[in-house]
C-alpha positions in Angstrom: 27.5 -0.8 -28.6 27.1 -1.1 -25.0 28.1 3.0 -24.7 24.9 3.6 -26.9 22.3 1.2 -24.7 23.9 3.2 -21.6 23.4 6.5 -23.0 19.7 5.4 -24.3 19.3 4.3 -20.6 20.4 7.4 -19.3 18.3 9.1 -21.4 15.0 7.1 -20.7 15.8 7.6 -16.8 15.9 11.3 -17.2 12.6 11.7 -18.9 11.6 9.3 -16.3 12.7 11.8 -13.3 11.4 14.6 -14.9 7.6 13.4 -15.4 5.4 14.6 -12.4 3.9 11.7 -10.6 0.6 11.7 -10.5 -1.5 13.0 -7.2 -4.0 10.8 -6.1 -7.4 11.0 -6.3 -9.3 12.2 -3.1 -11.4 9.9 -1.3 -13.6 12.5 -0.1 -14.1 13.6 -4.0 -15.2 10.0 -5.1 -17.8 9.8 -2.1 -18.8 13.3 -3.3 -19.3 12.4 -6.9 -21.4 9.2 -5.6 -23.8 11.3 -3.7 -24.1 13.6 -6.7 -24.8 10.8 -9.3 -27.1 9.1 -6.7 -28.6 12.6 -6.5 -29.3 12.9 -10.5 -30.2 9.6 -11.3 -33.1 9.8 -8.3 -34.2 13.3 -9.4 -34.7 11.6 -13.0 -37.0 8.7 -11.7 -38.7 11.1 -9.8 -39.7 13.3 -12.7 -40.3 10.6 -14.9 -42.5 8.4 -12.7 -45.9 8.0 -12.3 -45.9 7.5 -8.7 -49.0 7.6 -6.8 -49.9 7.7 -3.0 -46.9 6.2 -0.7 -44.6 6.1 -3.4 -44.9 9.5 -3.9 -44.6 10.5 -0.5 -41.6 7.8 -0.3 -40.0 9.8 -3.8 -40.7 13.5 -2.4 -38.9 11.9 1.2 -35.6 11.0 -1.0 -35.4 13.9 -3.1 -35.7 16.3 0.1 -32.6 14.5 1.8 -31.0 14.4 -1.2 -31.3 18.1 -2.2 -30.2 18.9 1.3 -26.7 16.2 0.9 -25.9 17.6 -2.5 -26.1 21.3 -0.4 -23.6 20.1 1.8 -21.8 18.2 -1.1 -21.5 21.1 -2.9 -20.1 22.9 0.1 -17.7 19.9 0.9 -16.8 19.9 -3.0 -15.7 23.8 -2.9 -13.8 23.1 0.3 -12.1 20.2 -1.5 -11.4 22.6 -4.4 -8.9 24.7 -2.1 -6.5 21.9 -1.2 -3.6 21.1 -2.7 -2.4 17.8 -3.4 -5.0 15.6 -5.4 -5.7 15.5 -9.3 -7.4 18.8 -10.4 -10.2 17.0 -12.8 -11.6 15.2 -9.4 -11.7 18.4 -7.7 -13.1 20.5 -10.5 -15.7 17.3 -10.8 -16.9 17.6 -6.8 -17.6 21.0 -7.8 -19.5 20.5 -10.6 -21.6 17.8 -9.9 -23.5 18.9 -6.8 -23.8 22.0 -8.3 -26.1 20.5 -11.2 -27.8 18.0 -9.1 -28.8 20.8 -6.2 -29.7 23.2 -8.8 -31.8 20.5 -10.4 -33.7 20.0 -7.2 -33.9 23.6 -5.7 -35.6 24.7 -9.0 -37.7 21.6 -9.1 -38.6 22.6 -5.1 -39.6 26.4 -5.7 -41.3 24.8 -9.1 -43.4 23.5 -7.1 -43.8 25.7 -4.6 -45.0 28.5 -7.5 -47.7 26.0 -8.8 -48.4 24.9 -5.2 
């Protein structure tokens, strides 16, 4: 009895050793994602509000520092890409989400820049 509960422990303990622990997430990939989502959910208020006068000019303000942070996030995110040593979905995820949000913004920009 007590060679079967050692053997079962043995067992347990080599699955145990064999598992990969799991890298951390990156800090500088969290502040990246914030900036991103920050980014999105300002560039959605912005299209669907009816702002008028200083508003507008306070909006337009935002959404031109913003589009220029998700640039550099985007950059940040590509360089955080190449190292080693953190989970791959928050890496692939500081990729990804500046991407959207400055290609949200650049088109809105040169939008809007056509129309004038």
């Amino acid at each position: 009895m007590q060679q079967a509960g050692k053997q079962i422990i043995d067992a347990m303990a080599k699955r145990s050793s064999r598992r990969r622990k799991r890298d951390p997430i990156s800090p500088l990939s969290i502040a990246i994602l914030s900036v991103s989502s920050v980014s999105i959910i300002l560039f959605i208020i912005f299209i669907f509000s009816g702002a008028k006068g200083t508003a507008l000019r306070v909006i337009s303000g935002l959404s031109v520092i913003l589009m220029i942070s998700c640039i550099v996030s985007l950059i940040m995110g590509i360089r955080q890409f190449m190292k080693a040593g953190f989970v791959s979905f928050s890496k692939v995820l500081s990729c990804i989400m500046p991407a959207i949000a400055a290609a949200l913004w650049l088109v809105t920009y040169f939008f809007g820049i056509i129309i004038g």
